[in-house]
C-alpha positions as CSV (number, residue, x, y, z in Angstrom):
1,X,-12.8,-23.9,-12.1
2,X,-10.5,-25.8,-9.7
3,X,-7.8,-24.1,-7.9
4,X,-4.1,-25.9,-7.2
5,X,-1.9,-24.6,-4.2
6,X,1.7,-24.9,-4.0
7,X,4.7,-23.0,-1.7
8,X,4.4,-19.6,-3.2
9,X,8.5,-18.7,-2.7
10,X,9.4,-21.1,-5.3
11,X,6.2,-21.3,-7.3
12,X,5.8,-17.7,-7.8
13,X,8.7,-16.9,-9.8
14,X,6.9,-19.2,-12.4
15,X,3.4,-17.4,-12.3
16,X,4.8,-13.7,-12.4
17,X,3.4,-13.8,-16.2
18,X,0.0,-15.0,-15.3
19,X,-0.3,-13.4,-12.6
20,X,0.9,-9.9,-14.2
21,X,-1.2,-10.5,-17.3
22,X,-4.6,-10.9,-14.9
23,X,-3.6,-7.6,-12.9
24,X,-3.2,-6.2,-16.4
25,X,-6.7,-6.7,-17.1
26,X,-8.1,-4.8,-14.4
27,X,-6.3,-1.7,-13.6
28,X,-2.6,-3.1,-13.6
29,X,-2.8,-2.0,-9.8
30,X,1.2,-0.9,-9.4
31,X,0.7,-2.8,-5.7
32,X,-0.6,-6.2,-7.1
33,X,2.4,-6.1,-9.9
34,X,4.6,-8.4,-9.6
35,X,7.9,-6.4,-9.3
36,X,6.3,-5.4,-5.8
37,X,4.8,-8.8,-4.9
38,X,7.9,-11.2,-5.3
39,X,10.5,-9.2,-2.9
40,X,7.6,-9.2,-0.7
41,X,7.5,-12.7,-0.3
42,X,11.1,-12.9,-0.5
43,X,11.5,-10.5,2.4
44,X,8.3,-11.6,4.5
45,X,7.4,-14.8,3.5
46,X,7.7,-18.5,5.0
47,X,7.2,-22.2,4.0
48,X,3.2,-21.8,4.6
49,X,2.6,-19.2,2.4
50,X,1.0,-20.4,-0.8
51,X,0.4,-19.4,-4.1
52,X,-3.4,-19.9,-5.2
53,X,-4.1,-20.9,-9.0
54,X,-6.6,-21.4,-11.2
55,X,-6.2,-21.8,-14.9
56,X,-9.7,-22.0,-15.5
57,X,-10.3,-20.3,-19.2
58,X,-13.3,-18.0,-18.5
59,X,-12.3,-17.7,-14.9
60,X,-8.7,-17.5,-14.3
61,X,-7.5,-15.9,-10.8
62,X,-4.3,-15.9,-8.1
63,X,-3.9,-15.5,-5.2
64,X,-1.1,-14.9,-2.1
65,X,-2.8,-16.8,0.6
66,X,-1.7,-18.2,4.5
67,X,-3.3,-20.2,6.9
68,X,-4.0,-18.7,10.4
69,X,-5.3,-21.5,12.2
70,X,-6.8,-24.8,11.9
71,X,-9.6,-24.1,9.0
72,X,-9.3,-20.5,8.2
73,X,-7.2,-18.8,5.7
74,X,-6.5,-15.1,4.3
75,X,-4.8,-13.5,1.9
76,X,-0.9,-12.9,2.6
77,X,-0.7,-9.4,4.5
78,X,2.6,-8.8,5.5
79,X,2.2,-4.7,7.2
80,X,4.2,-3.4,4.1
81,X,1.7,-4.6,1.8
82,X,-1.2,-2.1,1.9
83,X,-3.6,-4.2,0.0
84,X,-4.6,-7.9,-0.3
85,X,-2.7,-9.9,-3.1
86,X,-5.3,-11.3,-5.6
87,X,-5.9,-11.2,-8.9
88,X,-9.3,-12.6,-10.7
89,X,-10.2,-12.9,-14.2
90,X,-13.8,-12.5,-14.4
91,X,-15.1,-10.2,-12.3
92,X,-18.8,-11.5,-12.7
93,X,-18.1,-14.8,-11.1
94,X,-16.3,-13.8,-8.0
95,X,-18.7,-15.7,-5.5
96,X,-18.4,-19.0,-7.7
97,X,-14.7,-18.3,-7.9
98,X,-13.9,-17.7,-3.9
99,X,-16.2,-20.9,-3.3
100,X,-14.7,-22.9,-5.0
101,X,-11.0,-21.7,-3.7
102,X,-12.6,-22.5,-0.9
103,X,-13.7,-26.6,-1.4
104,X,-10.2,-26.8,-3.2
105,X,-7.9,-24.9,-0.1
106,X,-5.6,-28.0,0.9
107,X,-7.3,-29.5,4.6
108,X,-10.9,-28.7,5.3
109,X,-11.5,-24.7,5.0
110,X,-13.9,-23.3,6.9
111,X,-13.2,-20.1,6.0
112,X,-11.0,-17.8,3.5
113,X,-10.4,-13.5,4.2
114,X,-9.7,-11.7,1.8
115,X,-7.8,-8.5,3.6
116,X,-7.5,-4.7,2.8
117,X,-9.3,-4.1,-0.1
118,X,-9.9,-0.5,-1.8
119,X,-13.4,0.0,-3.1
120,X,-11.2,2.0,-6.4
121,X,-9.6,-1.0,-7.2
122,X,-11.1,-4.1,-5.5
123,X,-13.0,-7.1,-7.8
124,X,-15.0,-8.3,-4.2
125,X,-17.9,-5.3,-4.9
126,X,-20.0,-8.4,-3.1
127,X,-23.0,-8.0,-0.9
128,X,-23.4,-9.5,2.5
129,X,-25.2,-13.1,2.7
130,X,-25.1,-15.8,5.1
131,X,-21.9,-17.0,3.3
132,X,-20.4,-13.5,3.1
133,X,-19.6,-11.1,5.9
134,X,-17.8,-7.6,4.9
135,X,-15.7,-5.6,7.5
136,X,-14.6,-2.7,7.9
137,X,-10.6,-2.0,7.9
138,X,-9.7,1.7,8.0
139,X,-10.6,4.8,6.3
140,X,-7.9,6.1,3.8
141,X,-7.3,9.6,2.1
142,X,-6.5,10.4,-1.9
143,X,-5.7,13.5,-4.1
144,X,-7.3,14.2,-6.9
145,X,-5.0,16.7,-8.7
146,X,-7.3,19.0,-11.2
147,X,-7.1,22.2,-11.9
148,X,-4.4,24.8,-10.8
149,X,-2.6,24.2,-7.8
150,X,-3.7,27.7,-6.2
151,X,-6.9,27.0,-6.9
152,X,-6.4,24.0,-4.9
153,X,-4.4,25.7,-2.2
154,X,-7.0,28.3,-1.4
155,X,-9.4,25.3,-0.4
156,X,-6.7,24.0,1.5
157,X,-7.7,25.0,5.6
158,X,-6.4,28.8,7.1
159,X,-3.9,27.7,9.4
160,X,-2.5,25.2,7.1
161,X,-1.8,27.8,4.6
162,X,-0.5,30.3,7.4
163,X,2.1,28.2,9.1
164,X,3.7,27.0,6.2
165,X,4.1,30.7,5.0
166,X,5.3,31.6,8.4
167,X,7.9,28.6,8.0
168,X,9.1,29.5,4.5
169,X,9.6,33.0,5.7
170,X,11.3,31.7,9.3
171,X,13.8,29.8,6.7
172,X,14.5,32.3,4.0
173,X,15.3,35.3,6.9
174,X,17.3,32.9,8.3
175,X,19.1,32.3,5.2
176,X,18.7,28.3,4.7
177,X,18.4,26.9,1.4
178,X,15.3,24.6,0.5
179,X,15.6,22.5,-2.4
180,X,13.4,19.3,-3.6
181,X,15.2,16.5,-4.4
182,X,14.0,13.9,-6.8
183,X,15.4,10.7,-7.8
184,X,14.4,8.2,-10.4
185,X,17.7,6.6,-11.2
186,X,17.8,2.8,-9.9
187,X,21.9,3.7,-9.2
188,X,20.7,6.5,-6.8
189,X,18.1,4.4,-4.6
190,X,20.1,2.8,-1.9
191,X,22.3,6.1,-1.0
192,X,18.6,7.8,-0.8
193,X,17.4,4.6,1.5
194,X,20.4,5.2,3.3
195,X,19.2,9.0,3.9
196,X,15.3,7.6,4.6
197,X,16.7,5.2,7.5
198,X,18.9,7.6,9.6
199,X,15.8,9.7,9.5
200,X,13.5,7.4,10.9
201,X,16.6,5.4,13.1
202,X,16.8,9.0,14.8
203,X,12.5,9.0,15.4
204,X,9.8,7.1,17.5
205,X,10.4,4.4,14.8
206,X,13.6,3.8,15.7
207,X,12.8,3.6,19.8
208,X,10.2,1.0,18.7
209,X,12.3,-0.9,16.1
210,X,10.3,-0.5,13.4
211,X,12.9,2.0,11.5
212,X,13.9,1.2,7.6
213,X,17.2,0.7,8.5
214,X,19.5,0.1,5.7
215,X,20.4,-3.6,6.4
216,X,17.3,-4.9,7.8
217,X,14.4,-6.9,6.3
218,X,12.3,-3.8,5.7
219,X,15.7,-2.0,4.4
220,X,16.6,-4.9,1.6
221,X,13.1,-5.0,0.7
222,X,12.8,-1.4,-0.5
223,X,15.6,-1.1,-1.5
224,X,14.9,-4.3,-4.3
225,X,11.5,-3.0,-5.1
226,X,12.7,0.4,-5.7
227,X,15.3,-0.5,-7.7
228,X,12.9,-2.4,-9.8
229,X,10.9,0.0,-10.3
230,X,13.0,3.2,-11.2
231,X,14.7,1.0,-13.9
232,X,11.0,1.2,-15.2
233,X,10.5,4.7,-14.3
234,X,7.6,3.9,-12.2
235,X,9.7,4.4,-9.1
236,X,10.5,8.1,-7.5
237,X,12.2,9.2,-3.9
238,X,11.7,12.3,-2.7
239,X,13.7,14.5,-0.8
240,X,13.5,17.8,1.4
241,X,16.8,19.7,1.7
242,X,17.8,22.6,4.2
243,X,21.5,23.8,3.4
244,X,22.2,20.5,1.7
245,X,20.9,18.6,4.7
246,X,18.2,15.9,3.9
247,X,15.3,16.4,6.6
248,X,12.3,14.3,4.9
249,X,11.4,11.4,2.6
250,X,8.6,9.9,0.5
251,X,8.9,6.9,-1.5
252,X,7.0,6.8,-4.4
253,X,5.3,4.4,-6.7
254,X,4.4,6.0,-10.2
255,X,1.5,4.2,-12.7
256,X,0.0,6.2,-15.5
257,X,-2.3,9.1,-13.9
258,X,-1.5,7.5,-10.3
259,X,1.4,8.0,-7.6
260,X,1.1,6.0,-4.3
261,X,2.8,7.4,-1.4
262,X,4.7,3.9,0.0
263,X,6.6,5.7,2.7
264,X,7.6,8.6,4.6
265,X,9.5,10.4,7.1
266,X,10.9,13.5,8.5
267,X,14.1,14.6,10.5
268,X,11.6,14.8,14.1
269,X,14.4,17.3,15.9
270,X,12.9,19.9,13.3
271,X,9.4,19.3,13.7
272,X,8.8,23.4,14.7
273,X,10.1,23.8,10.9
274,X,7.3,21.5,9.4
275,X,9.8,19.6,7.2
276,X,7.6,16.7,6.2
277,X,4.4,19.6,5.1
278,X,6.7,21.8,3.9
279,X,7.9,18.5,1.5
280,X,4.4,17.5,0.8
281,X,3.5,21.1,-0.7
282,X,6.8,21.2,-2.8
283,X,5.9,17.6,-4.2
284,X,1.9,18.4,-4.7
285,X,2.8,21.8,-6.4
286,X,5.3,20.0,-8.6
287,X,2.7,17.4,-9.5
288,X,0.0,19.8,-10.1
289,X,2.5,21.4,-12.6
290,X,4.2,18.6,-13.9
291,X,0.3,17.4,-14.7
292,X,1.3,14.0,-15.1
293,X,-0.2,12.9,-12.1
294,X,-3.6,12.8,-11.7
295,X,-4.1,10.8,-8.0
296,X,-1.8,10.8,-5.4
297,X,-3.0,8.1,-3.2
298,X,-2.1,8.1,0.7
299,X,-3.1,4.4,1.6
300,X,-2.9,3.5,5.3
301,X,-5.3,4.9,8.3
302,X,-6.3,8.5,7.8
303,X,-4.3,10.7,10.6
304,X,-5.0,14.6,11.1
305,X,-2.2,15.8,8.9
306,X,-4.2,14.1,6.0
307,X,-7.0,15.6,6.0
308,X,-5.1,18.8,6.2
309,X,-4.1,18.3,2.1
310,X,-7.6,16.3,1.2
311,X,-10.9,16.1,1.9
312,X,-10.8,12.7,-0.1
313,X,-11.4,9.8,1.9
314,X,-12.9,6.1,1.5
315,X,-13.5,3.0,3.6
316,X,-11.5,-0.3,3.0
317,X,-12.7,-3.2,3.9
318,X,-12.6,-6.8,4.9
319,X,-14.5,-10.1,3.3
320,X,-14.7,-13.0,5.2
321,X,-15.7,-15.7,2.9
322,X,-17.7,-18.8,4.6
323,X,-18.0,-22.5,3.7
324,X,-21.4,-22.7,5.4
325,X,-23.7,-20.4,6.6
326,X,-23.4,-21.8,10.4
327,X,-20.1,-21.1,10.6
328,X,-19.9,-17.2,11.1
329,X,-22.9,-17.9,13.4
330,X,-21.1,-20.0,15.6
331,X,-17.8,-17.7,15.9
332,X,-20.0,-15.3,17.2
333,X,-21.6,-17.4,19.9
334,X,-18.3,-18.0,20.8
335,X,-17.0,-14.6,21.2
336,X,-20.0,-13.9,23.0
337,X,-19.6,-16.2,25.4
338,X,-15.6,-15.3,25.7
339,X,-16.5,-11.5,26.1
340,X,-19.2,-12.4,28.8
């Protein structure tokens, strides 16, 4: 059950296969495929990130993994990735699997985290020991589309409800337009990326630095994985239109019954106007008619305008993996002693 570690930006090309044939096996996770992993390390990667692999038969796995200091180790978790990046093949032996990543993990490992992981979709469904210590991460937020959509809406809260009717009326007595947008065509993405980056180049994101502009890191990297995707149809950009005018964005990843929201934004000098809710109930009406969909899946920290569309929401977690049982002990001492 050994595992073999070598630099992931050449190696993974090589592994997409293996690696797409484990995630395959256990829920073909659109965030662990490898369409989405490889401009990831591309984009966000460097020379210490390496690719984890073992080709044991009855317990294959891989994994994206970085050291972050002397001894210790995680999985690679750039912030665009919303979950750790690793794959097993038996979900049985996961302890016997992580220790022995663990004796094979190139230097002396004390330790290896595995990071973000969604209880839905996670093979670590471990229970603390003296080896294994589980954190929490944030709380995230899902919908689960059944039923009618007014049937759904009338759950939704009062004042939800009432100010997007009062919007939709403010914009129909003032004559504007509304129309959602919707584009699946690979040929379409970078003109709609374009659209997503002068809206958040305009916000707080901008300000800060952190915008999708067209031509930065972030920019060429969604642009690349949503190309990829719409060529096979499991890629989607939505847009809000007043008068012709693009005022909000999602990107969208598309998987069988499940859509993940990867991104979005609004035009912020409109905020009275609601753009980004009054988007979000076009898109969850269409779903809900479309019936297609049956999760749409937020991922990232719950905020108040989540919990306005869902009641849905779940812990992800940490696992801090140990070599010894003294070890995690010992950090503690230590942070004890730095806090006092």
């Amino acid at each position: 059950m050994s595992w073999s570690f070598m630099l992931a930006s050449k190696a993974f090309p090589d592994y997409r296969e293996m690696w797409d044939d484990l995630n395959r096996a256990h829920g073909n996770h659109l965030l662990l495929d490898s369409m989405f992993l490889g401009p990831l390390l591309r984009y966000f990667g460097n020379s210490h990130t390496l690719l984890g692999v073992c080709n044991e038969k009855k317990n294959p796995g891989m994994v994206l993994i970085e050291r972050t200091k002397f001894g210790f180790w995680q999985t690679f978790q750039p912030s665009q990735a919303p979950i750790g990046p690793l794959v097993l093949g038996n979900h049985e032996a996961v302890l016997d699997q992580i220790e022995r990543l663990l004796l094979d993990l190139p230097g002396f490992a004390l330790a290896f985290s595995v990071t973000q992981q969604d209880p839905d979709s996670t093979p670590l469904n471990v229970q603390e020991n003296g080896k294994v210590k589980v954190l929490n991460y944030i709380t995230t937020s899902k919908i689960t589309l059944e039923g009618m959509f007014e049937e759904y809406w009338k759950r939704r809260g009062k004042n939800l409800r009432q100010n997007l009717a009062k919007q939709r009326r403010r914009l129909e007595e003032a004559g504007t337009e509304m129309d959602l947008l919707v584009n699946r065509d690979p040929r379409g993405v970078a003109e709609c990326l374009r659209e997503y980056g002068r809206l958040e180049e305009a916000g707080w994101k901008g300000i800060s630095g952190t915008a999708v502009g067209a031509e930065s890191q972030q920019g060429r990297f969604y642009k690349e994985v949503f190309e990829n995707f719409c060529r096979r149809d499991e890629g989607i950009i939505y847009q809000l239109a007043l008068n012709g005018r693009i005022v909000a964005s999602d990107l969208c990843l598309e998987r069988g019954k499940v859509m993940i929201v990867l991104k979005t934004t609004y035009d912020e000098t409109l905020e009275k106007f609601s753009p980004s809710f009054l988007m979000r109930y076009e898109i969850i009406k269409t779903l809900f008619e479309e019936g297609h969909i049956g999760v749409l899946e937020f991922y990232g920290r719950v905020q108040e305008w989540h919990r306005k569309w869902t009641d849905e929401v779940r812990p992800m977690f940490h696992v801090d993996f140990y070599r010894n049982s003294w070890i995690p002990q010992v950090r503690l001492i230590i942070k004890l002693i730095h806090i006092n």
